[in-house]
N, C-alpha and C positions, 0 to 999 in steps of 0.2 A: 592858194590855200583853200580847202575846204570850209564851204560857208560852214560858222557854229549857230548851232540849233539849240535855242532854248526853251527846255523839256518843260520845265514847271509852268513857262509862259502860255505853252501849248494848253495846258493840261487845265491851266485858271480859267485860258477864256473858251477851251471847251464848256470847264465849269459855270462860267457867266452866262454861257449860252444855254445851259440846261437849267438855271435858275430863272432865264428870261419867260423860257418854254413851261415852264414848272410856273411862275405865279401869273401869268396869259391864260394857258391852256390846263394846270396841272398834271401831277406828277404822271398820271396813268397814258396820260397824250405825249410823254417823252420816250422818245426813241431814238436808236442812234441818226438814221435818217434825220429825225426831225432836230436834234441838237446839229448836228453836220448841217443843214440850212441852215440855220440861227448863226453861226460862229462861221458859215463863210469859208468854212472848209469842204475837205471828200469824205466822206463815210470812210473810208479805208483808214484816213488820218484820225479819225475819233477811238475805231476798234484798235489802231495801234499801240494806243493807248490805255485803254476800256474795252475789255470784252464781254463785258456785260453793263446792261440798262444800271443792276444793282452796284456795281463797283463808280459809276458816274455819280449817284447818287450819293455815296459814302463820303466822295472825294469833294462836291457839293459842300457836305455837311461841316467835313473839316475845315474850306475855302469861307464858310459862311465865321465859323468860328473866328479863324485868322483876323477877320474882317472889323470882328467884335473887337478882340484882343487889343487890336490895331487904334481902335477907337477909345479903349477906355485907357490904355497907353497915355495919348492924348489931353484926355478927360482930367486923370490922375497927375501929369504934369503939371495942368493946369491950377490944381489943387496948392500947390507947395511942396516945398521936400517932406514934409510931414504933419500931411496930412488926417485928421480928425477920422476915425474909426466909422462915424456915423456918415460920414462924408464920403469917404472913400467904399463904403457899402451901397449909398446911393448912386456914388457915380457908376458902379459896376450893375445895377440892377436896371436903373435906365437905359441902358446899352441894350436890353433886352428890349426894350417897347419902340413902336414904331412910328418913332418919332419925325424921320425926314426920308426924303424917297426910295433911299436906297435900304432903308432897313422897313419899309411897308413892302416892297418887295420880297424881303428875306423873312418878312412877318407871314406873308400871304403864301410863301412857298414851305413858312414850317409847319402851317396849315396841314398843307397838302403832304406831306412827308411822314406826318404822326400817323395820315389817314392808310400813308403807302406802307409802314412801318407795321401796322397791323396785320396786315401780311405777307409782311417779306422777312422774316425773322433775323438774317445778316443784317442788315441795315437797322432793325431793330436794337442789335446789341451795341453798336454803334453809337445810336443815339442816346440808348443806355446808359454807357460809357460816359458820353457826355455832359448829361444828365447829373449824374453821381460826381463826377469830380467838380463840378459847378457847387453841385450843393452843399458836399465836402467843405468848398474853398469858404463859402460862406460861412459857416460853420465856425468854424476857423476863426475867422475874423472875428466872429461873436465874441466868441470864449476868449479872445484874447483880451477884448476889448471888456468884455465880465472880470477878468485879473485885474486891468487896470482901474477897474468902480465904474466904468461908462455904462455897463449895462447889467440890471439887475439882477441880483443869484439867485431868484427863483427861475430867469429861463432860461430852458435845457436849448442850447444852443441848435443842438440836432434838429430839432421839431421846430424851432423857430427860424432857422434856415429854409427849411422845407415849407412852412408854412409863407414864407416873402414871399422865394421862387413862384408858389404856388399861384398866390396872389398875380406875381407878374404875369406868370403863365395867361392867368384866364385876364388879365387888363389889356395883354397884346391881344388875344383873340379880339376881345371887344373892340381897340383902338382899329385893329387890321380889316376889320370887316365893315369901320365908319359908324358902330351903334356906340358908342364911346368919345367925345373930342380928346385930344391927347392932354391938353390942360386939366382935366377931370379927373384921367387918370392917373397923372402926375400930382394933383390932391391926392386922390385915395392912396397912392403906395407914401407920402410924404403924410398920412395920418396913421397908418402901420407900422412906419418908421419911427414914429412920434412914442409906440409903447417900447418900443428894444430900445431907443437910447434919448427918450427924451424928448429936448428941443434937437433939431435935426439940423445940420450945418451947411448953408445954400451956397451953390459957388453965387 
């Protein structure tokens, strides 16, 4: 029988490989060449998949996501079946800081991706995308949690969603470049948290 080939396996640790190359050397020093060394395959086998630098990159973004997902899965189990609003918003926003090695990797190459995204406009909407349903989901969770009395009715959910993320945004920067210990910055987002809902509930 014909060996079977698994596509997505291929395609991840292409992806792994271009995320190794991406927080080493960043994003502008990735090429198919140099992903194809890193993952230990042919060039031919990386294009057969990716015919373009930018489609590696996308594919990247979405494996990075998975990854998150995967984690706060985890996270949230962890929690209980039912889980506290304030809880469950921290454990989803921590997933974003780079907290242990695999996510300073994925810290140090979202770096590089915002920077490649400026001008590569596909990849841009991309990230976009990503962007906006994160902070949607957040969102979300506020308001519900506002229905239930946990979080205040003077705030607009939207803008205080936006404003966490934001926060997190520039705490990974700091954590991922080492001007930051992650202890510190897990105070300051756990004193943020402290005005949307309060006392704030620690696993």
């Amino acid at each position: 029988m014909p060996k079977q080939v698994d596509h997505h396996e291929r395609r991840t640790r292409i992806a792994d490989a271009l995320l190794r190359v991406a927080a080493g050397r960043g994003v502008e020093a990735v090429s198919l060449r140099h992903v194809a060394a890193e993952a230990g395959v042919s060039t031919g086998m990386v294009q057969h998949y990716f015919r373009t630098k930018d489609e590696m990159v996308v594919f990247a973004l979405a494996a990075v996501g998975e990854r998150t997902r995967a984690r706060l899965t985890g996270e949230v189990a962890a929690l209980g079946p039912a889980p506290a609003p304030d809880a469950f918003v921290r454990a989803l926003l921590v997933q974003q800081l780079p907290f242990d090695e695999a996510r300073r990797i994925e810290g140090r190459v979202a770096l590089a991706f915002y920077a490649y995204t400026a001008r590569n406009p596909s990849v841009a909407v991309k990230l976009g995308e990503d962007d906006t349903q994160l902070a949607d989901y957040v969102a979300n969770l506020i308001s519900r949690a506002q229905t239930a009395g946990d979080v205040p009715a003077h705030l607009d959910p939207g803008p205080t969603s936006a404003a966490l993320l934001a926060l997190v945004e520039g705490l990974g920067v700091r954590a991922a470049l080492g001007h930051q210990p992650p202890e510190d910055a897990l105070a300051v987002l756990d004193t943020h948290l402290q005005t949307v809902f309060g006392v704030v509930t620690r696993p």
